[in-house]
TORKESE-511732 format. One line per 8 residues: their letters; for each residue x, y, z of N, C-alpha, C. Coordinates in steps of 0.05 Angstrom, whole numbers, plus 5000, padded with zeros to 4 digits. Layout:
residues N
a	X Y Z X Y Z X Y Z  ... .
This chain:
residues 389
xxxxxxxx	7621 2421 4708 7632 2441 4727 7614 2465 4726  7607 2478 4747 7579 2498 4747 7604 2519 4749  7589 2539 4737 7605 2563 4722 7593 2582 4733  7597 2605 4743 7577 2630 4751 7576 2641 4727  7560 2659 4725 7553 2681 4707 7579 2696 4697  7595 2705 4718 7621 2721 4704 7646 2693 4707  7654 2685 4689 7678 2671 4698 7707 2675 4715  7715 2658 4725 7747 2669 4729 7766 2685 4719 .
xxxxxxxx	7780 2721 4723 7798 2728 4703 7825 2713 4703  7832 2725 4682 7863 2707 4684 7885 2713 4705  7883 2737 4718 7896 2731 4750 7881 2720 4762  7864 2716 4766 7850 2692 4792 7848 2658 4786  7856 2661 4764 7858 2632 4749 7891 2624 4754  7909 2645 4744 7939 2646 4748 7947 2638 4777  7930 2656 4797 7932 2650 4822 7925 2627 4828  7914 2614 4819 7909 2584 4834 7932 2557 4824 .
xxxxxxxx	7954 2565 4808 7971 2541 4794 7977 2540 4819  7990 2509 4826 7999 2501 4848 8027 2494 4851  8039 2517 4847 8078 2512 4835 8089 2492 4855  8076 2484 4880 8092 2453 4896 8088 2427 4880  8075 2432 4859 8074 2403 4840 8094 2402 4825  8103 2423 4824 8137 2419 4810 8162 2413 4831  8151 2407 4849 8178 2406 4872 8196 2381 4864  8182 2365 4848 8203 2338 4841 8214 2343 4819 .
xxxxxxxx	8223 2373 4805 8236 2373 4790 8272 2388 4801  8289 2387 4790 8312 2384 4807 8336 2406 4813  8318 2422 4791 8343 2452 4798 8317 2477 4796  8321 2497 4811 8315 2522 4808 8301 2528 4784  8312 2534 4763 8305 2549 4741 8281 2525 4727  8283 2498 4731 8264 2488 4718 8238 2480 4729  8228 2492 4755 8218 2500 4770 8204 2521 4761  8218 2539 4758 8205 2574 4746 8194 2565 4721 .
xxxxxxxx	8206 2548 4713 8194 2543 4681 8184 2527 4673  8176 2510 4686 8141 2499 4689 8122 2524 4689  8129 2539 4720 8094 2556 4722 8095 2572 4705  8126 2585 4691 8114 2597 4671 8100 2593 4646  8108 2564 4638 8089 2544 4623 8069 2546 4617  8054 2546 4650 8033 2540 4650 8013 2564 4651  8025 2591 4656 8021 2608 4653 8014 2620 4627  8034 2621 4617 8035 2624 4577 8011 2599 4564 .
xxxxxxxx	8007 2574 4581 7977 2565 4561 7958 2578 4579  7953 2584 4594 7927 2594 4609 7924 2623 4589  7950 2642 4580 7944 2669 4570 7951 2674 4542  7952 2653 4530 7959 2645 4498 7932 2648 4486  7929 2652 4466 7898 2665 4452 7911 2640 4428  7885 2615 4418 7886 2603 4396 7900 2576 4406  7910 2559 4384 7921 2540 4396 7945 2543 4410  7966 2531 4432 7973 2528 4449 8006 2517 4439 .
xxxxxxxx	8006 2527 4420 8036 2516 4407 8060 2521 4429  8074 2516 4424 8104 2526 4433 8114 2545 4431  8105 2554 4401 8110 2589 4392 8091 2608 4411  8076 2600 4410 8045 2619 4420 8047 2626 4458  8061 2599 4467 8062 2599 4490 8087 2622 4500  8112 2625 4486 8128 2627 4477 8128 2668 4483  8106 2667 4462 8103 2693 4460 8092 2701 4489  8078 2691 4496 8067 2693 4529 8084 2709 4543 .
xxxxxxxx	8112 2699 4540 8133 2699 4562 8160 2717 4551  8150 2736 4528 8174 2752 4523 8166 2750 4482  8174 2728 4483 8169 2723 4446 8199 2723 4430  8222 2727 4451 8244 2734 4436 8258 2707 4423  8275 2707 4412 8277 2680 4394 8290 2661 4415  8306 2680 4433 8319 2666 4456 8299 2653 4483  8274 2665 4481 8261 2654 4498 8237 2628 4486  8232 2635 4462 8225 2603 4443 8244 2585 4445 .
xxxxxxxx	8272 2583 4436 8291 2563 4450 8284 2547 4475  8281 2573 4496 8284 2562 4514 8259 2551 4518  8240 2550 4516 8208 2540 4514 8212 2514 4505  8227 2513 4483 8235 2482 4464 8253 2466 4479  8267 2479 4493 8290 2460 4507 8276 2449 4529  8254 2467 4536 8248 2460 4563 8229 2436 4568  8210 2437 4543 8191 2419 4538 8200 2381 4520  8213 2399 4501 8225 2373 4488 8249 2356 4485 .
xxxxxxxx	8269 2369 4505 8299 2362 4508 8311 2364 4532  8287 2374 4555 8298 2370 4582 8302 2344 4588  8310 2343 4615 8314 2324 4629 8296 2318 4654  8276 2333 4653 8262 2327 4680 8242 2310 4674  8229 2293 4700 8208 2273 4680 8182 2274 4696  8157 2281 4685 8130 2280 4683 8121 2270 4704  8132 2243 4712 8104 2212 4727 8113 2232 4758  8130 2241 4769 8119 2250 4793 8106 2282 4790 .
xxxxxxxx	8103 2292 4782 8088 2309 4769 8061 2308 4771  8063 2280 4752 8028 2276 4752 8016 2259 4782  8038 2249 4794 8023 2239 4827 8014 2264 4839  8030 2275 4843 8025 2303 4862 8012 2319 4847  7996 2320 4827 7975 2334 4815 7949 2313 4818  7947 2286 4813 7935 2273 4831 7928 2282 4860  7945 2280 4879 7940 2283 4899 7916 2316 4910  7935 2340 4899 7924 2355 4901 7896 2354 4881 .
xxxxxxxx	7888 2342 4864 7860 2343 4855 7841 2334 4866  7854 2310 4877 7831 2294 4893 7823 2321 4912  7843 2329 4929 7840 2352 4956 7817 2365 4941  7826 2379 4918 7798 2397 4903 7771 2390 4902  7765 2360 4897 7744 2358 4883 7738 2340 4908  7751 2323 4921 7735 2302 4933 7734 2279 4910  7743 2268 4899 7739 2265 4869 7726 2225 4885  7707 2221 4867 7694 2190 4866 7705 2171 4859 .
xxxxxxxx	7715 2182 4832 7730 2150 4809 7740 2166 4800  7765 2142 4775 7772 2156 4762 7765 2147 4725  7759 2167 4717 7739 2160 4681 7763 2160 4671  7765 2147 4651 7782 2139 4634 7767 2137 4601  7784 2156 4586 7767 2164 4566 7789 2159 4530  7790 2160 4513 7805 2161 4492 7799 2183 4482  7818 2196 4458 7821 2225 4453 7840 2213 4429  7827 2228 4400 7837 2227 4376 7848 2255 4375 .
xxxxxxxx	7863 2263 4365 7870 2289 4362 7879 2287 4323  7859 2296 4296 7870 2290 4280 7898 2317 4279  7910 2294 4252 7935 2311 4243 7934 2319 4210  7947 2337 4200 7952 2328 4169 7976 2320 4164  8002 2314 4183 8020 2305 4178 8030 2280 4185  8050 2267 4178 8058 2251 4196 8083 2245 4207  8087 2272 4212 8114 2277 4231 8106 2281 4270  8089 2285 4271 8078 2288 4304 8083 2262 4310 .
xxxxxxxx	8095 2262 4334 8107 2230 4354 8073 2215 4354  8072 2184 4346 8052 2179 4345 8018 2168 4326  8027 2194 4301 8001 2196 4284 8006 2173 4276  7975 2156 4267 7976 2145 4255 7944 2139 4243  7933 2120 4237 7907 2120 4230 7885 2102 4251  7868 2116 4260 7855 2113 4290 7820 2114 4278  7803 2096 4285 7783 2099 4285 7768 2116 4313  7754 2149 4308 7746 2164 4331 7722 2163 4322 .
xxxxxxxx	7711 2139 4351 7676 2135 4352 7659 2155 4354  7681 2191 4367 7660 2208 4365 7650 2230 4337  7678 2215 4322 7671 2221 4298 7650 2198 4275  7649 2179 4277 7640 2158 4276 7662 2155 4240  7680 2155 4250 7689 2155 4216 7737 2145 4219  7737 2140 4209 7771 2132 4217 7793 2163 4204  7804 2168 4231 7826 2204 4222 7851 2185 4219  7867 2215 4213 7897 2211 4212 7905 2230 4239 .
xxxxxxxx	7917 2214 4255 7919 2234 4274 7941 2222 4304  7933 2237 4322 7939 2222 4354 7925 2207 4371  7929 2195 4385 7912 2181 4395 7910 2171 4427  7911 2185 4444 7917 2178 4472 7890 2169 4491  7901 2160 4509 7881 2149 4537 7880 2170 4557  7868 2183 4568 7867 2196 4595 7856 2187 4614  7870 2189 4641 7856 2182 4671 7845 2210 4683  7818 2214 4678 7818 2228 4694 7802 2231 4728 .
xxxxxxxx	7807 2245 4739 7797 2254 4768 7771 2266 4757  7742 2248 4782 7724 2258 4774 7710 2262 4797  7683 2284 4802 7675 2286 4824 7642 2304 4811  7626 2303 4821 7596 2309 4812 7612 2343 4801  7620 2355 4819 7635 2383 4816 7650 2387 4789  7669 2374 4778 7682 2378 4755 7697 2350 4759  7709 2348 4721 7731 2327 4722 7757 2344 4719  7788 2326 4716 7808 2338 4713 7825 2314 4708 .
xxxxxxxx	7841 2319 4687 7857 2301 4677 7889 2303 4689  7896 2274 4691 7918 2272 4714 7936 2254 4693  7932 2241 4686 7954 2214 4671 7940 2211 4649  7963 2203 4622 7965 2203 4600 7984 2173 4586  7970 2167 4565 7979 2145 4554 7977 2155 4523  8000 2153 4508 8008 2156 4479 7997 2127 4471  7986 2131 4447 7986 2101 4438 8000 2104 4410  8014 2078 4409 8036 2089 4389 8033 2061 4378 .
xxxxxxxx	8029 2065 4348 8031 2042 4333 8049 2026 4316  8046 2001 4305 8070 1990 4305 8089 2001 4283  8070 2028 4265 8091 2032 4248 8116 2058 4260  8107 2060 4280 8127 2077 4312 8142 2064 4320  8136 2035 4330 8152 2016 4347 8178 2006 4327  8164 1995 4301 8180 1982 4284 8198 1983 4265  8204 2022 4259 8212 2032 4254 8239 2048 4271  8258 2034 4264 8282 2041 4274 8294 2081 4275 .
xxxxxxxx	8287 2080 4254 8295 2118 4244 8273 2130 4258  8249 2121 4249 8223 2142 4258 8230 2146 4290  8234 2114 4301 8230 2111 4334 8251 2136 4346  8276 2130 4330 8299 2150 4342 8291 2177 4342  8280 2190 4316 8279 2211 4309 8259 2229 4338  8240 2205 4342 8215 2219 4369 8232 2207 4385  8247 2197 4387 8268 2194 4419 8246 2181 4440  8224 2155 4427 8212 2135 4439 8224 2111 4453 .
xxxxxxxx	8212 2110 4477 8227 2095 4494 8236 2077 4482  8268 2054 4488 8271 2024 4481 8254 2012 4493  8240 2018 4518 8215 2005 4529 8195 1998 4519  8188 2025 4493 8160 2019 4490 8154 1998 4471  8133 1996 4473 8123 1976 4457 8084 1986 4441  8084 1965 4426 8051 1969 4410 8032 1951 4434  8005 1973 4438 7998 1959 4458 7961 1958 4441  7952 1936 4456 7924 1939 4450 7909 1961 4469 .
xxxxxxxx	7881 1962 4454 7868 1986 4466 7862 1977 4490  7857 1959 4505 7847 1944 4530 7879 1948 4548  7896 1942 4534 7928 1945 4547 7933 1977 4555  7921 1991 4538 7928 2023 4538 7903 2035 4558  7887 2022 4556 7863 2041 4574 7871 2028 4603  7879 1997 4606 7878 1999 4635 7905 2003 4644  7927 2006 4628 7958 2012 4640 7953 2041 4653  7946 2062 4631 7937 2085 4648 7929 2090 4676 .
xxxxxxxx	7898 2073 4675 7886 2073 4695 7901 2063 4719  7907 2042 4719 7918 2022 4747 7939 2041 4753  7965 2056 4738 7987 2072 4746 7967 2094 4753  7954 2105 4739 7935 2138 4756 7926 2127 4781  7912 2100 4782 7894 2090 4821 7922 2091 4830  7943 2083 4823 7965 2073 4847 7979 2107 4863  7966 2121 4848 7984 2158 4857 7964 2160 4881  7937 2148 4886 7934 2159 4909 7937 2139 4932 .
xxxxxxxx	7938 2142 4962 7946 2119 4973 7905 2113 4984  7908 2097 4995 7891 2096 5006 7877 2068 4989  7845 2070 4991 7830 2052 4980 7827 2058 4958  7835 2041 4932 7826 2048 4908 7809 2064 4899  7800 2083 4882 7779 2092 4874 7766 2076 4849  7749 2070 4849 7728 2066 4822 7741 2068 4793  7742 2060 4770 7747 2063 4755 7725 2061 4731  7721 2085 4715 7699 2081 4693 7711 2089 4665 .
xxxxxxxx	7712 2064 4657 7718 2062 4630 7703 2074 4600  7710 2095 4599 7685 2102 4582 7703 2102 4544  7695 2076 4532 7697 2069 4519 7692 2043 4499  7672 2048 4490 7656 2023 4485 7673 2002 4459  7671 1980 4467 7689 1964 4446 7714 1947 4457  7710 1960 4477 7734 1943 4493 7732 1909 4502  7748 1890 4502 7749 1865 4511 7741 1873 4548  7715 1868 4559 7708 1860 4574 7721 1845 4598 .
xxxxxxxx	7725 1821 4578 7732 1799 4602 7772 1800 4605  7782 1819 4578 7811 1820 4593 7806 1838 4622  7801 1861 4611 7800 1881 4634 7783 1875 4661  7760 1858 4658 7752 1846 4683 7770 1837 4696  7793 1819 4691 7804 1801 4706 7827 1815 4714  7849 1836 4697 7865 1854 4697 7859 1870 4724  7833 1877 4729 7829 1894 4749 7817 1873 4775  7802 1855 4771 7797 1840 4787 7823 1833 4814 .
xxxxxxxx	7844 1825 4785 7865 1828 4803 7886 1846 4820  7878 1878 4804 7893 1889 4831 7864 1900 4840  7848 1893 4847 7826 1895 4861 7816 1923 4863  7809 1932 4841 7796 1962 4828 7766 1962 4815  7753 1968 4832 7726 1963 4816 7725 1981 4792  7714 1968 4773 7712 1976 4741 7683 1976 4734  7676 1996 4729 7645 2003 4712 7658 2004 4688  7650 1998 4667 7657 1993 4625 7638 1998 4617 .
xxxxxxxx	7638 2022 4603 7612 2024 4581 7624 2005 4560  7598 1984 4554 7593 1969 4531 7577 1977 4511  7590 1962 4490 7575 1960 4457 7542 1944 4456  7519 1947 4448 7496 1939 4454 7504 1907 4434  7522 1907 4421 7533 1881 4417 7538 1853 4425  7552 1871 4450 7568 1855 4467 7543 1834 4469  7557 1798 4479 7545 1783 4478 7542 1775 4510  7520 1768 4517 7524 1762 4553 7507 1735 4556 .
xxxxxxxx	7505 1732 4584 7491 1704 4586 7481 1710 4612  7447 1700 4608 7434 1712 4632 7414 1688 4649  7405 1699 4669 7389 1677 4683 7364 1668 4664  7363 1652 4666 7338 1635 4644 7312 1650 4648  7312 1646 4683 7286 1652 4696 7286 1686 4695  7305 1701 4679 7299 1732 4678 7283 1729 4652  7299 1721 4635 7281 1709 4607 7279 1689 4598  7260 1680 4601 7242 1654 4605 7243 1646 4564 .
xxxxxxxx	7245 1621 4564 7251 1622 4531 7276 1614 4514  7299 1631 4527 7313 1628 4504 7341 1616 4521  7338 1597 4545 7353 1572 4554 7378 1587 4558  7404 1585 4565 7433 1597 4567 7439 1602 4547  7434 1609 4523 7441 1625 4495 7452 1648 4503  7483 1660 4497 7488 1688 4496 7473 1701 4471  7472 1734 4491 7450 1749 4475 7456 1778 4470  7457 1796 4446 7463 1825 4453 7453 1832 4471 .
xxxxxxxx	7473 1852 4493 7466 1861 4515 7441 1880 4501  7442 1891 4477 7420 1915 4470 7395 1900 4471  7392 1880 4450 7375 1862 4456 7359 1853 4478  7378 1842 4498 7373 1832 4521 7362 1852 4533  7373 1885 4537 7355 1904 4554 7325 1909 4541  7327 1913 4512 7293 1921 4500 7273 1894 4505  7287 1867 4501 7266 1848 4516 7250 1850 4547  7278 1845 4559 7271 1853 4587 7248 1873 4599 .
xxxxxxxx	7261 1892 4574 7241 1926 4585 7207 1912 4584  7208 1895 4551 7185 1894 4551 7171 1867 4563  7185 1851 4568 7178 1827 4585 7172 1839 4620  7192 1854 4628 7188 1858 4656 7186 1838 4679  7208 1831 4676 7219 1806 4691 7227 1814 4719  7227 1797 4742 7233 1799 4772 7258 1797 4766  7282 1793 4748 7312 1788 4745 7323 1811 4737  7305 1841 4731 7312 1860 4720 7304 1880 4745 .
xxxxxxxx	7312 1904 4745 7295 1914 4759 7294 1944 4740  7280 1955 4741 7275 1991 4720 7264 2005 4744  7276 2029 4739 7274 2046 4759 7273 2081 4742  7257 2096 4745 7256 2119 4736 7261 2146 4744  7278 2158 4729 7289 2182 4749 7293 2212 4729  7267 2227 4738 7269 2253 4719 7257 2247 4688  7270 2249 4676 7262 2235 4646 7278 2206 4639  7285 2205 4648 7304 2180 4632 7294 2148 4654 .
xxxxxxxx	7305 2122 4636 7299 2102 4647 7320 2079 4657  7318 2071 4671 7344 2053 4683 7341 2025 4685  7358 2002 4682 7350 1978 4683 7378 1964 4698  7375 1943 4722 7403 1930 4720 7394 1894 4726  7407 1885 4710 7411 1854 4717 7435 1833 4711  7432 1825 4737 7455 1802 4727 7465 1788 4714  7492 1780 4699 7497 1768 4674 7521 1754 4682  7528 1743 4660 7554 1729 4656 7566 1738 4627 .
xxxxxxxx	7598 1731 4628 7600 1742 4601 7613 1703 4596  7596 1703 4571 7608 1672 4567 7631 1676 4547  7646 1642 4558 7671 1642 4553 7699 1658 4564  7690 1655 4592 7704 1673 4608 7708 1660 4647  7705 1634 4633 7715 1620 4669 7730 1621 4683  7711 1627 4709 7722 1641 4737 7719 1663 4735  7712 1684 4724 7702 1709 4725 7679 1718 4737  7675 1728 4753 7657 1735 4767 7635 1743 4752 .
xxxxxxxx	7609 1740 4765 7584 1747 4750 7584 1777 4747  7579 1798 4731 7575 1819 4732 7548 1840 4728  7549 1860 4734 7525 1867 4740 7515 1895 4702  7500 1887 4686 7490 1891 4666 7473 1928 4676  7473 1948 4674 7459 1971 4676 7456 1987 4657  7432 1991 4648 7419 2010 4623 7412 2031 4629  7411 2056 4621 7399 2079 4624 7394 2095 4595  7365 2097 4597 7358 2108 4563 7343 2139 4569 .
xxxxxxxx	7331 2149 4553 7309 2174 4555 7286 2149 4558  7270 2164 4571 7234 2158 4573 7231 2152 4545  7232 2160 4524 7219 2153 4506 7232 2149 4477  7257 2140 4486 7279 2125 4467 7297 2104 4473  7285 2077 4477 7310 2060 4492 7340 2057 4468  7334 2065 4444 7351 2056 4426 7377 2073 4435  7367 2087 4447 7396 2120 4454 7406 2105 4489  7391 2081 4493 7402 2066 4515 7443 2074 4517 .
xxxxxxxx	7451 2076 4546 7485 2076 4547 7480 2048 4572  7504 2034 4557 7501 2004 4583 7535 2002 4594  7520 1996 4611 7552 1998 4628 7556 1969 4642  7572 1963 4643 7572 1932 4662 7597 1931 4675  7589 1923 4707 7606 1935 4735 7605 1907 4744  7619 1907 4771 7620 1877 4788 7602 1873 4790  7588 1844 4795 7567 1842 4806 7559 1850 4827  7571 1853 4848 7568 1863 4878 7557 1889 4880 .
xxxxxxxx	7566 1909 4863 7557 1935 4858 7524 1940 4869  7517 1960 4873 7490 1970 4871 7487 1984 4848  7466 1982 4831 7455 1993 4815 7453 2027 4818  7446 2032 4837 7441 2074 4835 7473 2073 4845  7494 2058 4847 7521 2066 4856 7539 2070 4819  7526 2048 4807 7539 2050 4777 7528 2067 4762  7509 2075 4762 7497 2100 4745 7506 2121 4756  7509 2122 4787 7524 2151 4801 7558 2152 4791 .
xxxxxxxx	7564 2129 4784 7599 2131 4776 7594 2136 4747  7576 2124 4735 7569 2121 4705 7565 2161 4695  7552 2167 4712 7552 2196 4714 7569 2214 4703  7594 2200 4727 7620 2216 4725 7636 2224 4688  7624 2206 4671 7632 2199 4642 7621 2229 4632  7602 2238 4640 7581 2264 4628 7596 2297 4642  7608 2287 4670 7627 2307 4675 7650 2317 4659  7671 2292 4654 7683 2292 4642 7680 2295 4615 .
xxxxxxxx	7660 2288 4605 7656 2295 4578 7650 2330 4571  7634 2347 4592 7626 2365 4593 7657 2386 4596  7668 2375 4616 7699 2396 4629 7716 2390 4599  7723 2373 4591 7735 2368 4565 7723 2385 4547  7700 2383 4540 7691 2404 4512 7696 2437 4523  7691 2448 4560 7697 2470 4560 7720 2482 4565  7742 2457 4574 7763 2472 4583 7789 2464 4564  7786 2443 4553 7809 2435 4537 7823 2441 4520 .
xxxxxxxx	7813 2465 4509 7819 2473 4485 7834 2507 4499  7826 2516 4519 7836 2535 4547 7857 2533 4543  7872 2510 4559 7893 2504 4570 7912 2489 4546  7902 2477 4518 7918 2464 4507 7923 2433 4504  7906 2428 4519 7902 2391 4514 7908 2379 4489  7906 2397 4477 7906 2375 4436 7925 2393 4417  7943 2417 4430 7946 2433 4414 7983 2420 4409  7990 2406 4427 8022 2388 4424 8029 2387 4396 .
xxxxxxxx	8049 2420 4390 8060 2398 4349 8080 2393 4352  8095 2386 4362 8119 2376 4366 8120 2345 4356  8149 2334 4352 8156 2317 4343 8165 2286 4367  8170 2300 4386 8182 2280 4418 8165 2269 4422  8168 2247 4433 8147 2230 4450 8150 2241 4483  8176 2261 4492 8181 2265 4516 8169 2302 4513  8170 2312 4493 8166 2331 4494 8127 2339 4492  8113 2313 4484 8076 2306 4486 8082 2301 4515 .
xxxxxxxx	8087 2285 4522 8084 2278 4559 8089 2302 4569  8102 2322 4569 8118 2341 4588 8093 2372 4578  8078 2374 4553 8061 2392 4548 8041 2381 4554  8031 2352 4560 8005 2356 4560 8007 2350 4593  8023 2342 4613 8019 2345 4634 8023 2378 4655  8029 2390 4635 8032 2419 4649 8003 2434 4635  7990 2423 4610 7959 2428 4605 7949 2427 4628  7947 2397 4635 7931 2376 4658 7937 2400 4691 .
xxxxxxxx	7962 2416 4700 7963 2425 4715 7945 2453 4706  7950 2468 4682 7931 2493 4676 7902 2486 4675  7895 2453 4676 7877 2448 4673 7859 2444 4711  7876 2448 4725 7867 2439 4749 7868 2472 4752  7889 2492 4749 7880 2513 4757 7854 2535 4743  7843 2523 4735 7821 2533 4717 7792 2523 4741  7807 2496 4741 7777 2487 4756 7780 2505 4787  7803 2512 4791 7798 2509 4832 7792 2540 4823 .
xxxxxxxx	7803 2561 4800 7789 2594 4803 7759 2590 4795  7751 2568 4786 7720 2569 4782 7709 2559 4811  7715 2532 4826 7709 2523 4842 7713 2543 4870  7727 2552 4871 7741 2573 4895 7759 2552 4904  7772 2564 4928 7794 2545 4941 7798 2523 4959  7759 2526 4975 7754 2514 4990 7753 2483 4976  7757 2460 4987 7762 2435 4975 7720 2421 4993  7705 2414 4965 7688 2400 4977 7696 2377 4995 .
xxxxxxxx	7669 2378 5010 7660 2359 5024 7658 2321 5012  7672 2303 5023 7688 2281 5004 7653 2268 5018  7629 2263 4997 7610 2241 5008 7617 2220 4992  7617 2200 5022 7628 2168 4994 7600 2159 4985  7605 2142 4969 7590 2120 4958 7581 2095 4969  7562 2091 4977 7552 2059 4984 7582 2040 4974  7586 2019 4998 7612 2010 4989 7601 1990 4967  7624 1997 4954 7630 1979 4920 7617 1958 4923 .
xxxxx	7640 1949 4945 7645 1909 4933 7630 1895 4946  7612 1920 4965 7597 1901 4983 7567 1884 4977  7551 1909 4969 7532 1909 4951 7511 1897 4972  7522 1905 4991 7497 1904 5019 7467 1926 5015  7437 1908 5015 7415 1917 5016 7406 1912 4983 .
């Protein structure tokens, strides 16, 4: 998100919440107390507690109550919330796809709805902590997070006292990481109407071929950053040699680079280097062939990021969605910590949904006082599935 020189003050930031995203909540007063919500994290100094927010809005013991009641023991519920903050973001940004990212939040306790022990790849090391999925809205302009997934483990689910105590759904259940990244996603595509948007998975490690077919079938194109692990299966005649053998995709790109095969193609742009070719993921029949894309620095393929999209895709179309991962990565490190994204101590599983989607709204009003009001110009993308030229 491009920033001017002076940033947004906090009235021109305040001015942009969009209090009609609360219209699906059902009386008056809980209405007022959302935007004030969202107000108190936009003007809260430090983390984003309940107390802190609290103080925002008076500080009196009677108005912390009411902060607590409002967030963790209401009755109003989130998912239309988060459509119509959907909707209005797309308006903002024009938005391309939607990135879909994971988020550790450690803890030192383990009373927060949720903690448990999570391996965070960007720590490269295993926390004690939270652990959620986000969908977010992405556009060359800024990202913005719309929909949220708890991942809650089985010592949450299977635990009778614990479960009651966070007032977790009878619904829920322990889900795999492939179950949690695309449940998000497919419910965040379904808030807008129209033609699906793109979806980029940015999380390496994931089962491939569930989520290929998961999405295949409600017909959502999926870009997946992959592990240089991952095993694939390629045309013989790209590499000549080593017969239908699956092969690390990392592998498979540093050969290629240096074989320079008519089945690859590399393309150079600025400093960095690009590669895409067709593959298969074996052990995965009836799955469509998919399309393999590398992008490294000029003069490091090992720092290679590979992504693998439909086959039909164009190549400069998956690196332009592939992109969107570096937006989102960028608006997260500067705004998240703003608005309160990670700062939830609470004990509810209804009372995490209900703070971090009124974040996600202070989080849209941050972007449109930086962006101004005017909503970019929507340029599409070469179509997906067509993969015409």
């Amino acid at each position: 998100m491009h920033s001017p020189s002076i940033g947004p003050t906090f009235r021109e930031t305040v001015a942009g919440i969009p209090l009609d995203l609360f219209d699906s909540l059902p009386r008056n007063d809980q209405r007022a107390k959302a935007g004030e919500y969202v107000v108190g994290l936009l003007g809260a100094h430090g983390r984003k507690t309940l107390r802190n927010v609290a103080e925002q809005l008076g500080g009196q013991a009677a108005r912390r109550q009411s902060v607590h009641h409002f967030i963790s023991e209401s009755s109003w519920e989130w998912e239309p919330v988060r459509r119509a903050l959907a909707r209005r973001t797309d308006e903002v940004l024009g938005a391309r796809a939607w990135v879909v990212r994971p988020t550790v939040v450690p803890k030192a306790g383990g009373h927060s709805v949720g903690v448990a022990e999570y391996f965070a790849p960007q720590l490269g090391r295993t926390v004690t902590g939270q652990q959620s999925y986000g969908a977010w809205l992405a556009s060359p302009a800024a990202g913005v997070p719309v929909n949220w997934q708890l991942v809650l483990s089985a010592g949450w689910i299977d635990d009778l006292s614990r479960r009651q105590r966070a007032h977790i759904p009878a619904t829920s259940r322990t889900l795999s990481a492939e179950e949690n990244a695309g449940d998000v996603a497919l419910r965040a595509a379904r808030s807008l109407s129209g033609t699906p948007l793109p979806v980029v998975i940015d999380a390496p490690g994931l089962d491939p071929v569930s989520l290929g077919r998961r999405f295949g079938r409600a017909g959502v194109p999926l870009v997946q950053r992959v592990e240089p692990r991952l095993r694939l299966r390629v045309d013989p005649l790209a590499l000549p040699g080593h017969g239908d053998l699956p092969l690390a995709a990392g592998w498979l790109v540093g050969s290629l680079r240096r074989l320079w095969r008519p089945g690859a193609r590399i393309a150079s742009a600025g400093r960095s280097l690009s590669m895409a070719v067709p593959v298969m993921l074996p052990g995965a029949p009836g799955l469509e062939p998919r399309l393999l894309v590398a992008q490294w620095p000029e003069s490091d393929l090992s720092a290679a990021r590979l992504w693998l999209a439909d086959g039909r895709m164009r190549p400069a179309d998956v690196l332009r969605l592939a992109r969107l991962a570096d937006v989102v990565d960028r608006d997260d490190a500067r705004v998240a910590s703003r608005v309160g994204l990670r700062d939830f101590a609470g004990r509810s599983f209804q009372g995490w949904h209900r703070h971090i989607t009124l974040a996600s709204v202070a989080h849209l009003a941050h972007v449109r006082a930086v962006l101004g009001a005017e909503a970019p110009h929507r340029t599409a993308l070469s179509p997906l599935l067509l993969g015409a030229g």
